[in-house]
mmCIF file of the N, C-alpha and C atoms, coordinates in Angstrom:
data_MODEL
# 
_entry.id   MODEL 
# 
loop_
_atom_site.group_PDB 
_atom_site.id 
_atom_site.type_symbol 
_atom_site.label_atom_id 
_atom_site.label_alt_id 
_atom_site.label_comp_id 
_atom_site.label_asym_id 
_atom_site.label_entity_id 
_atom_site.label_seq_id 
_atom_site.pdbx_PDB_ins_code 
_atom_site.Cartn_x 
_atom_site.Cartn_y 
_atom_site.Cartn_z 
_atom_site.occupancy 
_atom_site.B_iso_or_equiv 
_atom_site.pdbx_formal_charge 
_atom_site.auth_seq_id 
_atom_site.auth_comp_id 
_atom_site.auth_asym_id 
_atom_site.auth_atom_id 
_atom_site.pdbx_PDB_model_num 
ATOM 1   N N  . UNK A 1 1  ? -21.228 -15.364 21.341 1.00 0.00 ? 1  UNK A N  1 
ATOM 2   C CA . UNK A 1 1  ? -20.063 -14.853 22.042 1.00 0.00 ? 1  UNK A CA 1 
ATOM 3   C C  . UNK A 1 1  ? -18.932 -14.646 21.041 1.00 0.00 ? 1  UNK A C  1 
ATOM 4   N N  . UNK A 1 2  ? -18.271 -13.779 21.093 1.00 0.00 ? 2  UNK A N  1 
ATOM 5   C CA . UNK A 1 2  ? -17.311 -13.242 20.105 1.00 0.00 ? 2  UNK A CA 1 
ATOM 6   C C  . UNK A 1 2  ? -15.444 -13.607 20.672 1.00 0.00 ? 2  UNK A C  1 
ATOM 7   N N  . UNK A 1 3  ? -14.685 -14.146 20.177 1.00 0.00 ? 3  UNK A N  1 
ATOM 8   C CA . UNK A 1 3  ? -13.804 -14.714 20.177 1.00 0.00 ? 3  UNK A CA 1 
ATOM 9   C C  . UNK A 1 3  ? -13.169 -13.813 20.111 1.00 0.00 ? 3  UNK A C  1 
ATOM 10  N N  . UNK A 1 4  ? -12.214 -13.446 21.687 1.00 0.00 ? 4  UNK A N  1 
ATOM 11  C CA . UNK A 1 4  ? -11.072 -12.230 21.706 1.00 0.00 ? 4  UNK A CA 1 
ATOM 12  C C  . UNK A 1 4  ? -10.091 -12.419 20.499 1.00 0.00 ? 4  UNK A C  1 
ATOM 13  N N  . UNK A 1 5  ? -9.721  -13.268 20.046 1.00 0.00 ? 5  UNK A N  1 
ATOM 14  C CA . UNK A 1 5  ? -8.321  -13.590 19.167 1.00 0.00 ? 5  UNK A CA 1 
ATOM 15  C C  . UNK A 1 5  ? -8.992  -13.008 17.885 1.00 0.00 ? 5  UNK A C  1 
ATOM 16  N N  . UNK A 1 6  ? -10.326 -12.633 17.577 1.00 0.00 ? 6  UNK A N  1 
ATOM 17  C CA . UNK A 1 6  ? -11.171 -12.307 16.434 1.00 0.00 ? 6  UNK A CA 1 
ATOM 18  C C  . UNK A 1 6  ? -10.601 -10.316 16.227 1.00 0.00 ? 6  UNK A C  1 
ATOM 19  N N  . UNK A 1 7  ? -10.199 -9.898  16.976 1.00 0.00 ? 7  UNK A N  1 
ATOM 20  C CA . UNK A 1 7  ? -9.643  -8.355  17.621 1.00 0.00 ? 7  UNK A CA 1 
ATOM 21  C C  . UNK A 1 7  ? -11.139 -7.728  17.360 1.00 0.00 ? 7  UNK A C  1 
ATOM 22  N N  . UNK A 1 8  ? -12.071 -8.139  17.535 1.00 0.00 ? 8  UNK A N  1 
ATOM 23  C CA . UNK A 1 8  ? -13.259 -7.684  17.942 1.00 0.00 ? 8  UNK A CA 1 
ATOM 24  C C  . UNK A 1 8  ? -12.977 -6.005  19.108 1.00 0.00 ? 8  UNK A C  1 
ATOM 25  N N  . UNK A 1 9  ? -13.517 -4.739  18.889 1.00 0.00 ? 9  UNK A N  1 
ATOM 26  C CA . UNK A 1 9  ? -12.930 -4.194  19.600 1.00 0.00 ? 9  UNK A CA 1 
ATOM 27  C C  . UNK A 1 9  ? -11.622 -3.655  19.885 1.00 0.00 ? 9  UNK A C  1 
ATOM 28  N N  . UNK A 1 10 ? -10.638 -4.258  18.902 1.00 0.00 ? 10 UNK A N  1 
ATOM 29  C CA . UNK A 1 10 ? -9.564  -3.992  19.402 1.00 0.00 ? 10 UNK A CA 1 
ATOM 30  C C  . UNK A 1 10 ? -9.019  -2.455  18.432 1.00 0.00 ? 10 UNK A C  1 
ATOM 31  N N  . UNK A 1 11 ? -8.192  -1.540  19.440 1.00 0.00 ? 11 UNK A N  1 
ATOM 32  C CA . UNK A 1 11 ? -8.374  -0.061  18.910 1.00 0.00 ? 11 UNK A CA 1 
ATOM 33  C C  . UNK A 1 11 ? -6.673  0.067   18.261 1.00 0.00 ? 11 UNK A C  1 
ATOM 34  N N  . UNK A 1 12 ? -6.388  -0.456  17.080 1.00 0.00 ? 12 UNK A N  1 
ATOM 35  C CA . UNK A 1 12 ? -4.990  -1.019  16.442 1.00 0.00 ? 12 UNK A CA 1 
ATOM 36  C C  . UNK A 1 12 ? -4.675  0.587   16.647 1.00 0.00 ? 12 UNK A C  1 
ATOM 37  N N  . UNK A 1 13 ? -5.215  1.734   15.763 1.00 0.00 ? 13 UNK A N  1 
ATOM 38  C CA . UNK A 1 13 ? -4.479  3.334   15.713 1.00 0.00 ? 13 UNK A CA 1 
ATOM 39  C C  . UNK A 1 13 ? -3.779  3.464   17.280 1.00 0.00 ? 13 UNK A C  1 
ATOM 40  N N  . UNK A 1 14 ? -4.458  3.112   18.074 1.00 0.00 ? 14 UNK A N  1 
ATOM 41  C CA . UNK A 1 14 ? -4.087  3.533   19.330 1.00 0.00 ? 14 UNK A CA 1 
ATOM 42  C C  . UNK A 1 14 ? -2.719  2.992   19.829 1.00 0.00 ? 14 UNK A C  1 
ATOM 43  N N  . UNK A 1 15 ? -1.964  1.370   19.045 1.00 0.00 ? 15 UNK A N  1 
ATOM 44  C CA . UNK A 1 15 ? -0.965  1.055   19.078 1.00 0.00 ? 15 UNK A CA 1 
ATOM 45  C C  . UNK A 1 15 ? -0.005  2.740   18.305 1.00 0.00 ? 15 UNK A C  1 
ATOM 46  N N  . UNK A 1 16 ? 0.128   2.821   17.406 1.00 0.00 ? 16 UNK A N  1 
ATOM 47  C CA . UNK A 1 16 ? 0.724   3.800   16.542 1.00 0.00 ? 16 UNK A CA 1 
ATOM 48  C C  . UNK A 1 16 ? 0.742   5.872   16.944 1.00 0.00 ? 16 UNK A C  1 
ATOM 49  N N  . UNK A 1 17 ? 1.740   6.148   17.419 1.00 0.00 ? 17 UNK A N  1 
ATOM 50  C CA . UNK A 1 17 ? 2.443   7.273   17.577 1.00 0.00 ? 17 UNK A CA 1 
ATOM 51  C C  . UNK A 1 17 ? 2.062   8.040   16.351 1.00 0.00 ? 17 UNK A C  1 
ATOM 52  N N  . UNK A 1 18 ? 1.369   9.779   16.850 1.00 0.00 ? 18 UNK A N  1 
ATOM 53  C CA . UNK A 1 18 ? 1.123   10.495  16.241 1.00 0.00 ? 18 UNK A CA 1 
ATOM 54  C C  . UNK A 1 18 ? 1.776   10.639  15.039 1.00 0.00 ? 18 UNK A C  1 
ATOM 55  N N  . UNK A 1 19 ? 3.132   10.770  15.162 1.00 0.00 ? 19 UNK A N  1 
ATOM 56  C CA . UNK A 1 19 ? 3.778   11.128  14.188 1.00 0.00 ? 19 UNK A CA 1 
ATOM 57  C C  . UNK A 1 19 ? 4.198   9.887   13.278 1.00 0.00 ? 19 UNK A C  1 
ATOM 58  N N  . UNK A 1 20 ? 3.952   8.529   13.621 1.00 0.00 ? 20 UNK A N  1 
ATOM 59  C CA . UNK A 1 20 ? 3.909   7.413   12.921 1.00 0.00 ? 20 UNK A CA 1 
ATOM 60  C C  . UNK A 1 20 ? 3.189   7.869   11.389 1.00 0.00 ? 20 UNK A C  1 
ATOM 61  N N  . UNK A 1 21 ? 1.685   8.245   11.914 1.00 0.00 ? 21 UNK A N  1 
ATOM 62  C CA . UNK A 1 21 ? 0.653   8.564   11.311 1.00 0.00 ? 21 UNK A CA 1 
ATOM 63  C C  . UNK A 1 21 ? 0.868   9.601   10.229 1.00 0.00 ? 21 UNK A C  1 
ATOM 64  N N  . UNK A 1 22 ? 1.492   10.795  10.621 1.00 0.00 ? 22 UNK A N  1 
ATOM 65  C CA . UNK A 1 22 ? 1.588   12.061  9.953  1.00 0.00 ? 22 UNK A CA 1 
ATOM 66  C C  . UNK A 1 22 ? 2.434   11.412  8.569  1.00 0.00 ? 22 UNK A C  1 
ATOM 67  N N  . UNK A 1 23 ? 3.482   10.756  9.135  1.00 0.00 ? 23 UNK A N  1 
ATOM 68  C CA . UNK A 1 23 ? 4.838   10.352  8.441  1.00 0.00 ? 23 UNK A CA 1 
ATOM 69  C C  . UNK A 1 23 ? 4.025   9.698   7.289  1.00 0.00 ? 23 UNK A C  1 
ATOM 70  N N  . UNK A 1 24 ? 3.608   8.285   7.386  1.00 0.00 ? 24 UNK A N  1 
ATOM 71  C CA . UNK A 1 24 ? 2.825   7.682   6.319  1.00 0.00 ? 24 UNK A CA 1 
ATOM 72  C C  . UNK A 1 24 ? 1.428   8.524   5.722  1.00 0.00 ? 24 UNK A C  1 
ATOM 73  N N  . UNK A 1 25 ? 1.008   9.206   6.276  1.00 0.00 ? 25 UNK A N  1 
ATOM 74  C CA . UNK A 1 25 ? 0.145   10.086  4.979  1.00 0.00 ? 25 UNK A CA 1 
ATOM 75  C C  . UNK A 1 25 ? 0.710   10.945  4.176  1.00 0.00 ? 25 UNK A C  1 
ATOM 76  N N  . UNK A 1 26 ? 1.928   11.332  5.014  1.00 0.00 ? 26 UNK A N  1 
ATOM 77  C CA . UNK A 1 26 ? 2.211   12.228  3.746  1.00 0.00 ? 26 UNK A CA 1 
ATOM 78  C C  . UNK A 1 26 ? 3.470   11.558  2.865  1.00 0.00 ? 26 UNK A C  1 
ATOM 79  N N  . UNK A 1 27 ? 3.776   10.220  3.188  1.00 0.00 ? 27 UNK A N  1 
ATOM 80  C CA . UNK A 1 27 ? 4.532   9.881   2.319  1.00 0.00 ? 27 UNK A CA 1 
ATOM 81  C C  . UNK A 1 27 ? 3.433   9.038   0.887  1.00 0.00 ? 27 UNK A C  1 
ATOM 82  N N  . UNK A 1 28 ? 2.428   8.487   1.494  1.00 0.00 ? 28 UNK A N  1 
ATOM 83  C CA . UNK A 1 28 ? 1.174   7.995   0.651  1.00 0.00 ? 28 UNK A CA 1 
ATOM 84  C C  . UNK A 1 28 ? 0.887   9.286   -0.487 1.00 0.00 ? 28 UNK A C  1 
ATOM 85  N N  . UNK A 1 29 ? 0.710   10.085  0.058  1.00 0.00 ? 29 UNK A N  1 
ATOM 86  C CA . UNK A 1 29 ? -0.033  11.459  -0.575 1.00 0.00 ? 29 UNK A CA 1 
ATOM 87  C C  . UNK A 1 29 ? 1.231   11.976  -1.611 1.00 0.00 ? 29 UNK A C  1 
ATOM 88  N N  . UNK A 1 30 ? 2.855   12.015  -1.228 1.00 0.00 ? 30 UNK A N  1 
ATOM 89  C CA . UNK A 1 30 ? 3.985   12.219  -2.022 1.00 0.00 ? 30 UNK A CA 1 
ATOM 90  C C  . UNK A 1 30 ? 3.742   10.908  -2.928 1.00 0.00 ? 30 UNK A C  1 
ATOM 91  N N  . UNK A 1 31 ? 3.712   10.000  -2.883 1.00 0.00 ? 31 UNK A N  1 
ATOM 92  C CA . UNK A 1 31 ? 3.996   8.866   -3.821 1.00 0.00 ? 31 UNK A CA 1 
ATOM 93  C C  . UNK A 1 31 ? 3.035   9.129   -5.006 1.00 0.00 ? 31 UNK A C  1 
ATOM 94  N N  . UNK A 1 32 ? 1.718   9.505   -4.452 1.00 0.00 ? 32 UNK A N  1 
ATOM 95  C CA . UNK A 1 32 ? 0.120   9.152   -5.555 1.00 0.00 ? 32 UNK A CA 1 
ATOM 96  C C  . UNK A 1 32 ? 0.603   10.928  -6.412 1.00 0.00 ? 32 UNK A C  1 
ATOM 97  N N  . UNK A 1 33 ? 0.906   11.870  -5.989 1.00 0.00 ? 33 UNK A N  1 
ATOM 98  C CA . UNK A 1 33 ? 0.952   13.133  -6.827 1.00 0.00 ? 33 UNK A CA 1 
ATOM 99  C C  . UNK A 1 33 ? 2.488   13.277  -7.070 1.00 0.00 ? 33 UNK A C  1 
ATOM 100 N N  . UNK A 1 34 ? 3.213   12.629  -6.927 1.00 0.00 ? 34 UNK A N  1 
ATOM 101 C CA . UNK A 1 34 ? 4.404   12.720  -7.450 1.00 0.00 ? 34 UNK A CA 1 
ATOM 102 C C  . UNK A 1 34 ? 4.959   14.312  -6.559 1.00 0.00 ? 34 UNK A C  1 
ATOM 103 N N  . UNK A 1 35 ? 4.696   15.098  -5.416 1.00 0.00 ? 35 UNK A N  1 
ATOM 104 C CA . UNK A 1 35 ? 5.250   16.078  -4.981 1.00 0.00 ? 35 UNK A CA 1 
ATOM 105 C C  . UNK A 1 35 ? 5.511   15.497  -3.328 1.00 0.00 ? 35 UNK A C  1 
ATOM 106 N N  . UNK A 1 36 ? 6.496   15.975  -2.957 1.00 0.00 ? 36 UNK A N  1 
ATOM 107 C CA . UNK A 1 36 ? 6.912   15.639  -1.025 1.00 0.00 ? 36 UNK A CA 1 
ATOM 108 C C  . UNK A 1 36 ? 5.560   17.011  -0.305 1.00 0.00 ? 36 UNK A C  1 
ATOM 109 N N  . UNK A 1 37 ? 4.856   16.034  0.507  1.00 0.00 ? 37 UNK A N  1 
ATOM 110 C CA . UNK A 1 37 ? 3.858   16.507  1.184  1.00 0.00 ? 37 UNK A CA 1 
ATOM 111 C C  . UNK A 1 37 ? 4.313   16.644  2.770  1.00 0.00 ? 37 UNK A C  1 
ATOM 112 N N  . UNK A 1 38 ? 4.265   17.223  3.815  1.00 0.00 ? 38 UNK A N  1 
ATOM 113 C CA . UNK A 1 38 ? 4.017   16.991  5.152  1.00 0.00 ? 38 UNK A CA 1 
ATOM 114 C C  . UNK A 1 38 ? 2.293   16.925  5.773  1.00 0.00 ? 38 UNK A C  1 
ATOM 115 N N  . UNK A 1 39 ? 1.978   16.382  6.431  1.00 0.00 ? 39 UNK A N  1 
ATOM 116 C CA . UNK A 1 39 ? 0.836   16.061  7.687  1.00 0.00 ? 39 UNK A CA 1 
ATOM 117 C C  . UNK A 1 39 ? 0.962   16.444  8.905  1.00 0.00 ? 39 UNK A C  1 
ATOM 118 N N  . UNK A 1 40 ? -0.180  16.971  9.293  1.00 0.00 ? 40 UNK A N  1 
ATOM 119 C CA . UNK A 1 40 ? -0.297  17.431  10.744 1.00 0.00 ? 40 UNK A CA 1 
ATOM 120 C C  . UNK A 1 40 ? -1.487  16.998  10.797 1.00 0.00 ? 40 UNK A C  1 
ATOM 121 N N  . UNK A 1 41 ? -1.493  16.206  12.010 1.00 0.00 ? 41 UNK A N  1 
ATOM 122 C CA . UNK A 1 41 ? -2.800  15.870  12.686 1.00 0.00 ? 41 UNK A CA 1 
ATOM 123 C C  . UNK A 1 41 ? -3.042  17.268  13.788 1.00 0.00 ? 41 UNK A C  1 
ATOM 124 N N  . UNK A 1 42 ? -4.332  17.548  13.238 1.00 0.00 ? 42 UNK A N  1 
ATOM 125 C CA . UNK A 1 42 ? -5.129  18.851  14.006 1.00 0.00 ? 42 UNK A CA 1 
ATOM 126 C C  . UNK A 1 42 ? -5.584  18.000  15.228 1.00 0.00 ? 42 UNK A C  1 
ATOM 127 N N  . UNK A 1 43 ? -6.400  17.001  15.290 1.00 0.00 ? 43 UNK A N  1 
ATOM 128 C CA . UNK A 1 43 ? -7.434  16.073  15.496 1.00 0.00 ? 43 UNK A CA 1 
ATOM 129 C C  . UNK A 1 43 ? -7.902  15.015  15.429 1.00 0.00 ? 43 UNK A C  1 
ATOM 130 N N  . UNK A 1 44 ? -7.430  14.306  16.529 1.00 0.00 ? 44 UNK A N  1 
ATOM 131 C CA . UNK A 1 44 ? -7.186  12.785  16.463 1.00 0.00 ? 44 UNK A CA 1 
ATOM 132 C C  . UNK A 1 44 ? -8.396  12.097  17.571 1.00 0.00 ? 44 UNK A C  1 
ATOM 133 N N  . UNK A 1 45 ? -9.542  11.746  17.256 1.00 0.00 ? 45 UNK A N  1 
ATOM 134 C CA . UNK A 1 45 ? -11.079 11.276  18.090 1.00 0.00 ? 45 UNK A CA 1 
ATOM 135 C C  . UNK A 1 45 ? -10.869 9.814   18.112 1.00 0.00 ? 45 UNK A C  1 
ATOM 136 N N  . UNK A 1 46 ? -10.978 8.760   19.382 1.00 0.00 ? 46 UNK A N  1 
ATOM 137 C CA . UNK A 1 46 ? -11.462 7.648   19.089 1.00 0.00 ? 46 UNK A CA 1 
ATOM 138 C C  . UNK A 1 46 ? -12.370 7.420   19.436 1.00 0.00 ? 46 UNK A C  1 
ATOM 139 N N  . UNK A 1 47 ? -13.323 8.417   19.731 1.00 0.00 ? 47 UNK A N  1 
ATOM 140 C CA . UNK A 1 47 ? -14.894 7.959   20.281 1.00 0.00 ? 47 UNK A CA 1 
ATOM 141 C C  . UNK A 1 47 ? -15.781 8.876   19.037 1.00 0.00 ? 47 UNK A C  1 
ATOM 142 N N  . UNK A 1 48 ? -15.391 9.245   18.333 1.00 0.00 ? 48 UNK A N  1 
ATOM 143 C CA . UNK A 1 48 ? -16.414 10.254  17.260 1.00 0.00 ? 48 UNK A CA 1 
ATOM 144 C C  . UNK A 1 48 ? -17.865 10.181  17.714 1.00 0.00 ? 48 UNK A C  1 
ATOM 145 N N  . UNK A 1 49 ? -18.258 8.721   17.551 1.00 0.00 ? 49 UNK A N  1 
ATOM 146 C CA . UNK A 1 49 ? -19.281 8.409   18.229 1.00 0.00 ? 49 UNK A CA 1 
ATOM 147 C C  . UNK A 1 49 ? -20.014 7.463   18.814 1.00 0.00 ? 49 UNK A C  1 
ATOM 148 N N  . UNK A 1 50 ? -20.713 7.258   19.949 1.00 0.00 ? 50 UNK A N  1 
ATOM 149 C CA . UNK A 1 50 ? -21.394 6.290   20.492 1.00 0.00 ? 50 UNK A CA 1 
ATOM 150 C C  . UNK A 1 50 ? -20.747 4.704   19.943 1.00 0.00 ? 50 UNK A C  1 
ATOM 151 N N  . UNK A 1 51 ? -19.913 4.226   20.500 1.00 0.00 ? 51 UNK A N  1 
ATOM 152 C CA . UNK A 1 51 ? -19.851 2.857   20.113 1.00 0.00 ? 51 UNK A CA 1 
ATOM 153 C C  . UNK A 1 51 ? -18.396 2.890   19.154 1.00 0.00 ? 51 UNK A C  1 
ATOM 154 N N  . UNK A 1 52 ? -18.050 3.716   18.858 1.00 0.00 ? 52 UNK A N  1 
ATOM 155 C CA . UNK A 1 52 ? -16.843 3.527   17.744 1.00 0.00 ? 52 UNK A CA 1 
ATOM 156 C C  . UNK A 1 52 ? -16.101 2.423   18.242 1.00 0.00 ? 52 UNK A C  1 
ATOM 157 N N  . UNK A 1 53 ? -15.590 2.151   19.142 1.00 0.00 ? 53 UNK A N  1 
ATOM 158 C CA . UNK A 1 53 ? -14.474 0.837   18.995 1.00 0.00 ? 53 UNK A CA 1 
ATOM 159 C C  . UNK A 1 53 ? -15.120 -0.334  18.539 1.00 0.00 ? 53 UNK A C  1 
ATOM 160 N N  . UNK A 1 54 ? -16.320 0.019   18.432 1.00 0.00 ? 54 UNK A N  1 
ATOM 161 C CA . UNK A 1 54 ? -16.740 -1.925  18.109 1.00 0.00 ? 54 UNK A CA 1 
ATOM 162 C C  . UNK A 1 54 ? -16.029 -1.847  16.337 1.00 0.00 ? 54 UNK A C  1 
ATOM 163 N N  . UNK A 1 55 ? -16.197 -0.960  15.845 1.00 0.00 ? 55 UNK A N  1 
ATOM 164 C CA . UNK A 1 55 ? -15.335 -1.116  14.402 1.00 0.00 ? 55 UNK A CA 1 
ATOM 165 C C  . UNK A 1 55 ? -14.221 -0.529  13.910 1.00 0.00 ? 55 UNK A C  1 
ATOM 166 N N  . UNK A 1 56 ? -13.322 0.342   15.336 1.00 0.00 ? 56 UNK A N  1 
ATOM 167 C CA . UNK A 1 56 ? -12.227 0.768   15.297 1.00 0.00 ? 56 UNK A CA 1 
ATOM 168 C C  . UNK A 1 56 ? -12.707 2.389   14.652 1.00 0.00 ? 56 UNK A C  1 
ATOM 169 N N  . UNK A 1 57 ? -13.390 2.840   14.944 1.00 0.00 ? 57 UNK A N  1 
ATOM 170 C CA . UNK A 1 57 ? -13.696 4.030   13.953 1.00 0.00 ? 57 UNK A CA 1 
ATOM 171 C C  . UNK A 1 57 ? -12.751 5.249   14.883 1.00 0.00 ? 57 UNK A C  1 
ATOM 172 N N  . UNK A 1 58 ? -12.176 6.224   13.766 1.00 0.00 ? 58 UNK A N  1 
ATOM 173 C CA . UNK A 1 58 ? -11.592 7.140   14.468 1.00 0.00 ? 58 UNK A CA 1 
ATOM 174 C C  . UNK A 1 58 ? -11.620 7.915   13.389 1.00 0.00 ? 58 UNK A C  1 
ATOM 175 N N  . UNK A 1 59 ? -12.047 9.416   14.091 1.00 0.00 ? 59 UNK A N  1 
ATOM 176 C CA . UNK A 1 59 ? -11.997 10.875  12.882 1.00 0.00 ? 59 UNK A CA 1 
ATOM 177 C C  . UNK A 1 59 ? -10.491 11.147  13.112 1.00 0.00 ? 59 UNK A C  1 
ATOM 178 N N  . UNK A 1 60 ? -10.027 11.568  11.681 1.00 0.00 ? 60 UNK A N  1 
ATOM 179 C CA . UNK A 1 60 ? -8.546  12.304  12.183 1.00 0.00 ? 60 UNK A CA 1 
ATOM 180 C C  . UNK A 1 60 ? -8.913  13.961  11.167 1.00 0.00 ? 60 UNK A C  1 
ATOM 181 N N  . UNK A 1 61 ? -8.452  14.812  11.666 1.00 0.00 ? 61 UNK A N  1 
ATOM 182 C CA . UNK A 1 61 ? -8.334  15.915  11.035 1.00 0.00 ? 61 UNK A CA 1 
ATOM 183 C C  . UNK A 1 61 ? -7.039  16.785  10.944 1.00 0.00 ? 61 UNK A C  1 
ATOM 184 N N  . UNK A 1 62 ? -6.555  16.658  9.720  1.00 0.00 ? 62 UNK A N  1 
ATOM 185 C CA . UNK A 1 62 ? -5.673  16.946  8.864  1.00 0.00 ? 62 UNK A CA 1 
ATOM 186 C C  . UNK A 1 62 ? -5.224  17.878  8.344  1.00 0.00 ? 62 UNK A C  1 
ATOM 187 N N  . UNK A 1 63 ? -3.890  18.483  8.443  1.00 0.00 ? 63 UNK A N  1 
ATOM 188 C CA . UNK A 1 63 ? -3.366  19.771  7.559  1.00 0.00 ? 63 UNK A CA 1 
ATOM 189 C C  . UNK A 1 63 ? -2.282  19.449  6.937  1.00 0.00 ? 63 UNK A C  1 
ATOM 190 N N  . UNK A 1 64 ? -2.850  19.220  5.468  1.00 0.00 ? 64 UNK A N  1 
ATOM 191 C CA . UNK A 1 64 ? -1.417  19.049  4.591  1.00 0.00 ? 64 UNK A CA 1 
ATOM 192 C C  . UNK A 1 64 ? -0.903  19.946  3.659  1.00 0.00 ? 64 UNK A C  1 
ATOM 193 N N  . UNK A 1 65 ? 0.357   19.591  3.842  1.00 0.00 ? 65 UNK A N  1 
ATOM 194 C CA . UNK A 1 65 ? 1.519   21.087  2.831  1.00 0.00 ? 65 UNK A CA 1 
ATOM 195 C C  . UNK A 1 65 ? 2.129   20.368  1.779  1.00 0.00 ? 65 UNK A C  1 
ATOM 196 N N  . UNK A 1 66 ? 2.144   21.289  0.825  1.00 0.00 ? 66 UNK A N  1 
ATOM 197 C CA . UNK A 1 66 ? 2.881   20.970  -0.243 1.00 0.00 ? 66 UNK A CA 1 
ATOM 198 C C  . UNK A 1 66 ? 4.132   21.460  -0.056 1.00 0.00 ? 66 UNK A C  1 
ATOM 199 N N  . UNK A 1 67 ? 5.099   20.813  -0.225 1.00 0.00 ? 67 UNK A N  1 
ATOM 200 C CA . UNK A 1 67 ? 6.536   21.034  -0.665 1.00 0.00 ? 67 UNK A CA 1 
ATOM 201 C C  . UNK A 1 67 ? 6.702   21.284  -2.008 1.00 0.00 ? 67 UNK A C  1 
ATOM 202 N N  . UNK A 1 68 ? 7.875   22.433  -2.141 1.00 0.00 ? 68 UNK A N  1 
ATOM 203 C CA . UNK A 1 68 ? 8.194   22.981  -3.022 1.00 0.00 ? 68 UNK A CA 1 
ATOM 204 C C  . UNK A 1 68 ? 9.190   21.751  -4.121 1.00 0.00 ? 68 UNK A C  1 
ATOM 205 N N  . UNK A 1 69 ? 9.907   21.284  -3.302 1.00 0.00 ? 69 UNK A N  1 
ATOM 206 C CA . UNK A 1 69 ? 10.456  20.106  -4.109 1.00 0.00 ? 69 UNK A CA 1 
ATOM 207 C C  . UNK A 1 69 ? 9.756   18.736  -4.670 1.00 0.00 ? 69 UNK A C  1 
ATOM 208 N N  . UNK A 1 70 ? 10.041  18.259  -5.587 1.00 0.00 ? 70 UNK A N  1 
ATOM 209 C CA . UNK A 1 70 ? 9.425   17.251  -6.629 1.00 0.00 ? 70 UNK A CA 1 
ATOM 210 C C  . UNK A 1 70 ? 10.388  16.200  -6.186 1.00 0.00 ? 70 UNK A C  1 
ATOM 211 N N  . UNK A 1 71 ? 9.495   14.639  -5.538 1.00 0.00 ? 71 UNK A N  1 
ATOM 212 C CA . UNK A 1 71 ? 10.241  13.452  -5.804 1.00 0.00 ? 71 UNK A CA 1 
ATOM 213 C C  . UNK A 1 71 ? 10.829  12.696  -6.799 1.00 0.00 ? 71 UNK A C  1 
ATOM 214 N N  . UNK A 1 72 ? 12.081  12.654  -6.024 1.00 0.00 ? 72 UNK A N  1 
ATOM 215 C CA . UNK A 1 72 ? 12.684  11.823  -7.627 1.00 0.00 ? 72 UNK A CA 1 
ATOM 216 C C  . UNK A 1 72 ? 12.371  9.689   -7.212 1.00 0.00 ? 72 UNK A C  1 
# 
């Protein structure tokens, strides 16, 4: 038997707002190439397939832009 407090099952993305999401990839993606990126989630699945919540699995599909400006 698996111990609820273990978050066995538990679907954490689903706490977090689309644009939560967009915001931190493209600030991740600005930091690692040194350029300001934006994110758009096309496509956000939490069942991709058969069983996904037992390990939280979720497809996201992604459109990212480069900005013309360079982080300082």
């Amino acid at each position: 038997m698996v111990d609820k407090d273990e978050g066995f099952g538990e679907r954490s993305l689903k706490r977090v707002n689309v644009e939560q999401i967009e915001h931190a990839i493209a600030k991740a993606l600005g930091e690692l190439a040194g350029v300001e990126y934006t994110a758009k989630i096309i496509e956000l699945n939490f069942e991709p397939q058969p069983g996904a919540w037992l390990r939280d699995t979720t497809d996201i599909r992604l459109e990212i832009s480069k900005s013309s400006e360079k982080l300082s």
